[in-house]
C-alpha positions as a Markdown table, in Angstrom:
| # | Residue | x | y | z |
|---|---|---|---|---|
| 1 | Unk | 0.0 | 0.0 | 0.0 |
| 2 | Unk | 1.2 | 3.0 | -0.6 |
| 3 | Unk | 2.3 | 5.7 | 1.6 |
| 4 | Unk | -0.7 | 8.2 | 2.8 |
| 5 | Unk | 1.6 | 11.2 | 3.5 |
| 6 | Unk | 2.6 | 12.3 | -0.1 |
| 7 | Unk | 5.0 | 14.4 | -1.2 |
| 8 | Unk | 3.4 | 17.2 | -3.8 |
| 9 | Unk | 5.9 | 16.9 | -6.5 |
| 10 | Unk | 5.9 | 18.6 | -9.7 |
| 11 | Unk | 5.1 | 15.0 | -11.2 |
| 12 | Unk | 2.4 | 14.8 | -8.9 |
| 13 | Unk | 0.8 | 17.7 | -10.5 |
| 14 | Unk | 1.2 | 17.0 | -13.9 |
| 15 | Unk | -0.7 | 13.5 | -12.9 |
| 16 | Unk | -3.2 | 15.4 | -11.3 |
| 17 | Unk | -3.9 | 17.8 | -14.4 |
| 18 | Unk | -3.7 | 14.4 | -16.7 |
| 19 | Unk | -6.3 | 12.9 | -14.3 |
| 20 | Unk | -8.3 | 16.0 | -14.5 |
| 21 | Unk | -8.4 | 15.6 | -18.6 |
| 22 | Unk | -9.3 | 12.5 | -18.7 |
| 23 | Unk | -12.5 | 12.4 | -16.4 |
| 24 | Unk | -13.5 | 15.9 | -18.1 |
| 25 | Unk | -13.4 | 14.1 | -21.4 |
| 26 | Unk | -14.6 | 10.7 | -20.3 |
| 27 | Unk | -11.9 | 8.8 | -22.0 |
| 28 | Unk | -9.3 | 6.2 | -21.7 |
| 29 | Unk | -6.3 | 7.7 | -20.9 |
| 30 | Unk | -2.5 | 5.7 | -20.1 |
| 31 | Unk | -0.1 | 6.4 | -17.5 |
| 32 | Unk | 3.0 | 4.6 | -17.8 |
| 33 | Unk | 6.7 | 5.0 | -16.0 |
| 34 | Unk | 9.7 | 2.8 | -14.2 |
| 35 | Unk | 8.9 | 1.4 | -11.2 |
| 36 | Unk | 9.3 | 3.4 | -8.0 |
| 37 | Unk | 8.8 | 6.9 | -9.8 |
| 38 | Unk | 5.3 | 7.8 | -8.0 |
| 39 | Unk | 2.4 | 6.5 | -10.3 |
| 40 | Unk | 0.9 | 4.5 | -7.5 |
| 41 | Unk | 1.1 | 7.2 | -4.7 |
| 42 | Unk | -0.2 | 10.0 | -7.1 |
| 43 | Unk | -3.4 | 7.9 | -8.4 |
| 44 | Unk | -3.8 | 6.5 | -4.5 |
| 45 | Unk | -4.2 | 10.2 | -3.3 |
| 46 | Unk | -6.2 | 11.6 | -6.1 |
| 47 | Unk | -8.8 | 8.9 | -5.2 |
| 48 | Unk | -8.0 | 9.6 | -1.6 |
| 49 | Unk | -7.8 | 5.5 | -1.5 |
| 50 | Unk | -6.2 | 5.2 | 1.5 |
| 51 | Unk | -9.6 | 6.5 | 3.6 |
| 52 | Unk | -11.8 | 5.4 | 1.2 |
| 53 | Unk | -10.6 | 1.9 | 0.4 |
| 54 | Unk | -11.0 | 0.5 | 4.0 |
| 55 | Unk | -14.3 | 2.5 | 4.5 |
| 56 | Unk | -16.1 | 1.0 | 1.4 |
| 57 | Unk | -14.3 | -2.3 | 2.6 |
| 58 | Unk | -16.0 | -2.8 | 5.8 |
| 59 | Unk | -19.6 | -2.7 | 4.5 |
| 60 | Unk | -22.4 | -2.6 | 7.1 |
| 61 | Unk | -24.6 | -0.4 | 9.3 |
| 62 | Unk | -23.8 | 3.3 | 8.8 |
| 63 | Unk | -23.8 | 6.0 | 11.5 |
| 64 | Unk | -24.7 | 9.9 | 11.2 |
| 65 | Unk | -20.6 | 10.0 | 11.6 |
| 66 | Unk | -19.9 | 8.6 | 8.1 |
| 67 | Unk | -21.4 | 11.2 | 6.6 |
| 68 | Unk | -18.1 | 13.0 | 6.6 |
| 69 | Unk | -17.2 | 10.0 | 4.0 |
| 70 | Unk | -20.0 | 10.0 | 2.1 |
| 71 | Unk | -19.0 | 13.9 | 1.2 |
| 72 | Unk | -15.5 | 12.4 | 0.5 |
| 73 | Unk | -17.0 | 9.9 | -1.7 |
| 74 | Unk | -18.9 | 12.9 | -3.4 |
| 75 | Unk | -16.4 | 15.0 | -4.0 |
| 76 | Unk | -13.5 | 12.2 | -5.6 |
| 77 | Unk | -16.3 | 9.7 | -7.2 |
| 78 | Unk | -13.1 | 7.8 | -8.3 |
| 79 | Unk | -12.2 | 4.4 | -8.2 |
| 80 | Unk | -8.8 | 3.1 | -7.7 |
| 81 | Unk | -7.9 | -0.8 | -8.8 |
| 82 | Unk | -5.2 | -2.9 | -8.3 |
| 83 | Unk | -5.7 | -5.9 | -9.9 |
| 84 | Unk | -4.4 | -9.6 | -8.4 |
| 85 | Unk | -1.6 | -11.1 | -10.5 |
| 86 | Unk | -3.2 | -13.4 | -13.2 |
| 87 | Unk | -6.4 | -11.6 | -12.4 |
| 88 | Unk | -9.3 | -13.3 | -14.6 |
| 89 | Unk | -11.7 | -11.0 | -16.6 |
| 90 | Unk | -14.5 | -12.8 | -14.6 |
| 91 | Unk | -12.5 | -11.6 | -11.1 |
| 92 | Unk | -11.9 | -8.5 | -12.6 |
| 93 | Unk | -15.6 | -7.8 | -13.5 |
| 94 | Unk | -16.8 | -8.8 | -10.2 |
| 95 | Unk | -14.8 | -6.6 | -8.0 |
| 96 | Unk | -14.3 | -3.5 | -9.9 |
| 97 | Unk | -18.2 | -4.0 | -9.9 |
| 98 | Unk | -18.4 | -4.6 | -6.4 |
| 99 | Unk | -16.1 | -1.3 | -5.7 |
| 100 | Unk | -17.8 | 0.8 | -7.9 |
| 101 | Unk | -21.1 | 0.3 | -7.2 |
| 102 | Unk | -20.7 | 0.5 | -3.3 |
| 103 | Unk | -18.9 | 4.2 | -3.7 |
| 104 | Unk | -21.9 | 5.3 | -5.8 |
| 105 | Unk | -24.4 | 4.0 | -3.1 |
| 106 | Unk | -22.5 | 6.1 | -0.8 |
| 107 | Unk | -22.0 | 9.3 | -3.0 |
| 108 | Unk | -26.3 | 8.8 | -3.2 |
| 109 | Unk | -26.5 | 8.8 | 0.6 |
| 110 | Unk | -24.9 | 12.3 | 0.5 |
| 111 | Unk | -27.2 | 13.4 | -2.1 |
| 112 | Unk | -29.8 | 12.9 | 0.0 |
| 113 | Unk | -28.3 | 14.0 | 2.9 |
| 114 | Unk | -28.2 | 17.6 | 0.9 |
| 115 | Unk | -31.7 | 17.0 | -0.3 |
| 116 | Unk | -30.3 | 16.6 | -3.7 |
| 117 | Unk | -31.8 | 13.0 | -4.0 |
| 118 | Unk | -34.9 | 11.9 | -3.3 |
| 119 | Unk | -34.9 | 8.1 | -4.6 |
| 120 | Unk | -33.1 | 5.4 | -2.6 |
| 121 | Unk | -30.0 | 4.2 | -3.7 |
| 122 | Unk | -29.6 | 2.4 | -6.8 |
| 123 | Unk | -27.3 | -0.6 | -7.2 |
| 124 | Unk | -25.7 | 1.0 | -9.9 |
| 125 | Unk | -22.0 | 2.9 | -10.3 |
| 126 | Unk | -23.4 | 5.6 | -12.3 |
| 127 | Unk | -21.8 | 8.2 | -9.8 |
| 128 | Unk | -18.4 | 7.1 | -10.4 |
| 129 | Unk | -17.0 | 9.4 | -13.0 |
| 130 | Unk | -13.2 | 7.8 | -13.1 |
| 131 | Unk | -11.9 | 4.2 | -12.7 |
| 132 | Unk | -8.1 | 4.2 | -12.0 |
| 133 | Unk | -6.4 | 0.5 | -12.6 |
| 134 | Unk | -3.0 | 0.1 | -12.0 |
| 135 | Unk | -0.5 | -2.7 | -13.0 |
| 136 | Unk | -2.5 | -3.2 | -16.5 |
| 137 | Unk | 0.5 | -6.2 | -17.3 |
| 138 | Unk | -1.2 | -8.4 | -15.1 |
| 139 | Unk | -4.1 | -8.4 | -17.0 |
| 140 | Unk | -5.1 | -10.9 | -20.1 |
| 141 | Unk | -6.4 | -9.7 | -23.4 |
| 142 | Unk | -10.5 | -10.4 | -22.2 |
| 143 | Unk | -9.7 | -8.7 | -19.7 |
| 144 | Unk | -8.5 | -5.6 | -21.2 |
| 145 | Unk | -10.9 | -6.4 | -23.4 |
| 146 | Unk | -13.8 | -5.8 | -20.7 |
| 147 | Unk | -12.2 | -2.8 | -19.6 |
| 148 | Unk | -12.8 | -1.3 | -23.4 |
| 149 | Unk | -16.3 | -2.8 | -23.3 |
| 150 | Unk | -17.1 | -1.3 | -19.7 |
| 151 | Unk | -16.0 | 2.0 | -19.9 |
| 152 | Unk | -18.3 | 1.9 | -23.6 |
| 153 | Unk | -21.3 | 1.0 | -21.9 |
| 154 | Unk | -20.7 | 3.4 | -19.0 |
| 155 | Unk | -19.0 | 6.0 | -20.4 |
| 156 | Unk | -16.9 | 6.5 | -17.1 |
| 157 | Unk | -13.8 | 7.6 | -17.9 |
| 158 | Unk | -10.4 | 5.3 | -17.2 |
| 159 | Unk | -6.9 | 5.7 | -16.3 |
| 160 | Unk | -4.5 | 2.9 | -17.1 |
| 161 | Unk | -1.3 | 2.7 | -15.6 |
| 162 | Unk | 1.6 | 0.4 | -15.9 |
| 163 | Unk | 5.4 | 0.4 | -17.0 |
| 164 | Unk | 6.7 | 1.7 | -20.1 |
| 165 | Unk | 6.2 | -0.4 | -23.0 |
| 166 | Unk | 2.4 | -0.4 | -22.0 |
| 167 | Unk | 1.5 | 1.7 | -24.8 |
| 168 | Unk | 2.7 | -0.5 | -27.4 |
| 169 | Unk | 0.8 | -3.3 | -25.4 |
| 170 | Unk | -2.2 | -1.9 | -26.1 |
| 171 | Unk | -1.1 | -1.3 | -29.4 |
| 172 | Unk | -2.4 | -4.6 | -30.5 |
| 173 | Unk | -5.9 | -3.7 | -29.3 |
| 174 | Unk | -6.9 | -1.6 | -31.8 |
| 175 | Unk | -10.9 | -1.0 | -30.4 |
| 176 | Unk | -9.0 | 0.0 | -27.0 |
| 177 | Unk | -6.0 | 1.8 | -28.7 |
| 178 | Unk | -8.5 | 3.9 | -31.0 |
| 179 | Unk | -10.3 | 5.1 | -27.6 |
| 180 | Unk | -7.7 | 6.1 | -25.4 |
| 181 | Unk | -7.4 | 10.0 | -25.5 |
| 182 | Unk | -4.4 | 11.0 | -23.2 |
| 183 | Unk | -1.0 | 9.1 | -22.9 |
| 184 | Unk | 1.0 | 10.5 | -19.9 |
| 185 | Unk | 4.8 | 9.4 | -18.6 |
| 186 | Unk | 5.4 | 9.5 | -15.0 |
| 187 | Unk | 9.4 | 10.1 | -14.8 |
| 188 | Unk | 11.7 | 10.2 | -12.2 |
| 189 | Unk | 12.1 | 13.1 | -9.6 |
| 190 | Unk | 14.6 | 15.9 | -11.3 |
| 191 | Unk | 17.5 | 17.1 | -9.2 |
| 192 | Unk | 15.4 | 20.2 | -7.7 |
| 193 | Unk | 12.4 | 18.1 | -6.7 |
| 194 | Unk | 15.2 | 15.1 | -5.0 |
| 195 | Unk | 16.5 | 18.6 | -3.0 |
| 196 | Unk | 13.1 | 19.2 | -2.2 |
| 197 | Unk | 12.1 | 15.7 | -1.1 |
| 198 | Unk | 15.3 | 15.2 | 0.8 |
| 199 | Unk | 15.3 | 18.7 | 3.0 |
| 200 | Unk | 11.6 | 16.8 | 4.1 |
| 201 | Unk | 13.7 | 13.4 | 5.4 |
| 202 | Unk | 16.1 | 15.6 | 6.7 |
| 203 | Unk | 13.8 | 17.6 | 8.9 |
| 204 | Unk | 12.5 | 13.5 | 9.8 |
| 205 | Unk | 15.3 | 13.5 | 11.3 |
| 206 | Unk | 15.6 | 16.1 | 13.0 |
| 207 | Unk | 18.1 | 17.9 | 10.7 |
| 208 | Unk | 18.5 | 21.0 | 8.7 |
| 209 | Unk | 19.4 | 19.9 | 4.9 |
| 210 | Unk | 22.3 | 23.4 | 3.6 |
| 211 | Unk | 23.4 | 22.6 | 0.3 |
| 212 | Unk | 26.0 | 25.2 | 0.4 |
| 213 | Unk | 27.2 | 23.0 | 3.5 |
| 214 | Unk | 29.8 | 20.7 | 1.6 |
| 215 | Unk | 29.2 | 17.5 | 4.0 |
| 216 | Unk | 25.7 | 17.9 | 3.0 |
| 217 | Unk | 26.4 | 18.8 | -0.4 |
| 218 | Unk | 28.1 | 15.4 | -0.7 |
| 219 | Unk | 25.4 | 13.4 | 0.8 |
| 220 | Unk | 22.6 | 14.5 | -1.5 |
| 221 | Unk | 24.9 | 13.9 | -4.4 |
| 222 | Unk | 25.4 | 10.0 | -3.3 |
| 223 | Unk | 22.0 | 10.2 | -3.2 |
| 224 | Unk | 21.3 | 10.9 | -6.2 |
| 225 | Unk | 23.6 | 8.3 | -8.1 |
| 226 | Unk | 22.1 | 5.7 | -5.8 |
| 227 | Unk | 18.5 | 6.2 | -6.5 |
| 228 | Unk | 18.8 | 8.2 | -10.0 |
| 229 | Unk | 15.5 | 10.1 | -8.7 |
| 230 | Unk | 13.5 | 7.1 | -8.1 |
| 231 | Unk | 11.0 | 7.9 | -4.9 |
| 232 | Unk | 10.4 | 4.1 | -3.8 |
| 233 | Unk | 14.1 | 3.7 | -3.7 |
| 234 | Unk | 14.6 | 7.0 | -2.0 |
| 235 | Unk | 12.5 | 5.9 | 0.8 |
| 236 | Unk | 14.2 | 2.7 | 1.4 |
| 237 | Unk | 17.5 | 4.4 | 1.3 |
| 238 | Unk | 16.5 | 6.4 | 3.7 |
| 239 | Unk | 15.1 | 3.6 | 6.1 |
| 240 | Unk | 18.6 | 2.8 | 6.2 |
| 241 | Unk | 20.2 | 5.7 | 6.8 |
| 242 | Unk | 18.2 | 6.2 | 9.7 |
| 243 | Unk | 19.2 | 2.5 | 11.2 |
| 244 | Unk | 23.0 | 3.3 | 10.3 |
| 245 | Unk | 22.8 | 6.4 | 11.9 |
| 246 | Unk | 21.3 | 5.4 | 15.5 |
| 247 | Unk | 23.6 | 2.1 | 15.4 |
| 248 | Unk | 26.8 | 4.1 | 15.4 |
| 249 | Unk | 25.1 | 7.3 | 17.1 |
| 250 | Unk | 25.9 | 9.7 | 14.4 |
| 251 | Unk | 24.3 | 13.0 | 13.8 |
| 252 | Unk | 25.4 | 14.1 | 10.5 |
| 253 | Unk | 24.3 | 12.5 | 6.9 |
| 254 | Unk | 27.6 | 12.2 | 5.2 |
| 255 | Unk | 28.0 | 10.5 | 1.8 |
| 256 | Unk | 29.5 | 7.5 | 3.8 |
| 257 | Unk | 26.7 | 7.0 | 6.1 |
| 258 | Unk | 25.3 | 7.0 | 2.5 |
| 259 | Unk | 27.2 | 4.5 | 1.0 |
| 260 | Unk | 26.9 | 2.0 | 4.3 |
| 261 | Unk | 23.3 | 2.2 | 3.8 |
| 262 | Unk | 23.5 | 1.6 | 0.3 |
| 263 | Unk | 25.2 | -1.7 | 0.9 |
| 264 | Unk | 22.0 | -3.4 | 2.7 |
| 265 | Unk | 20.1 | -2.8 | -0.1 |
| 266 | Unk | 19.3 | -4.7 | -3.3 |
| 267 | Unk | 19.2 | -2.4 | -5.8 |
| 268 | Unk | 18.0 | -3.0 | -9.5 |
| 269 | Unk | 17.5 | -0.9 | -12.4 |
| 270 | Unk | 15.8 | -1.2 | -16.0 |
């Protein structure tokens, strides 16, 4: 799962305006990138999945309290979908269903809440205005297939997501290819935005990131040729530094406290 306390990147925002897009035209729309660069966190938090997802998990008897997430539910109406590996379209049907369907019931509750409603709610996800699925490799070609067929029927708009190569995946489904609108590529954190990031883990630790303090200057630098602007792999770096740095009782990031916490890790890149 990912992490609820995001990091507004610049990437962020250009996901956020490509998400934006997409729903206003009701299309298909790709988001591909490496691994590690953001894509889940980014579509997580637009959705606001990480209060939502458990909410519309535990299904049951609602109080006057929950109306605080039926207005959540209002204002994102978006899905967010990580299929299981080998995922079947039948699977895939059923619980994107199941999802959708319960976040509309509850975007109805608020409706009538508001007295914007007056018929009970239907067992329908016609309120849902965008279905985010992530990891798209793990799904066959019926079930991409469905996807193309289910977004026709609903018109709800969709955002794909998956590694780089997805595009030309989907290439060799022409009725899906010939509806997706937007195409967007996630990339790695520049060197501004890994400053940016870092001077927040920094302040974690109770520190004061100066780039015109050479020590420090040296740090972020290892940094970057370790993790080559990858967030995931930023955040696990730093996991490390931290446990390097209370074992030996240090109080300064140097570029060897760095390297030390580099060598736990297993590092791989495409």
């Amino acid at each position: 799962m990912a992490s609820s306390k995001l990091i507004v990147t610049k990437e962020h925002r250009r996901f956020i305006e490509f998400a934006d897009a997409v729903r206003r035209q009701k299309t298909i729309g790709i988001c591909f990138g490496q691994a590690g660069v953001g894509k889940t966190n980014s579509a997580r938090a637009y959705a606001s999945w990480d209060k939502l997802e458990p909410f519309l998990q535990d299904w049951g008897p609602r109080t006057d309290e929950d109306e605080r997430m039926y207005a959540m539910c209002n204002r994102k109406r978006a899905v967010f979908y990580n299929p299981q590996v080998m995922t079947t379209a039948k699977l895939l049907k059923s619980e994107l269903r199941l999802v959708s369907t319960r976040l509309s019931i509850c975007v109805d509750e608020h409706l009538i809440s508001q007295n914007n409603r007056s018929s009970p709610p239907h067992d329908r996800p016609g309120n849902v205005q965008l279905i985010i699925v992530d990891e798209c490799e793990r799904l066959n070609a019926v079930a991409v297939e469905y996807l193309r067929d289910f977004h026709d029927r609903t018109q709800i708009a969709m955002i794909l997501i998956g590694m780089p190569g997805m595009e030309k995946q989907f290439s060799r489904y022409p009725q899906l290819y010939s509806r997706i609108g937007f195409a967007h590529e996630y990339k790695a954190l520049g060197q501004d935005e890994i400053v940016f990031v870092l001077q927040r883990w920094w302040m974690k630790l109770g520190l004061t990131l100066n780039m015109d303090d050479f020590t420090d200057a040296q740090a972020v630098g290892a940094i970057l040729r370790v993790t080559r602007g990858n967030f995931r792999l930023i955040i696990r770096l730093f996991a490390q530094i931290e446990r390097v740095m209370k074992i030996n009782e240090l109080t300064t990031i140097t570029d060897e406290v760095v390297d030390a916490a580099r060598s736990t890790l297993v590092i791989g890149y495409t």
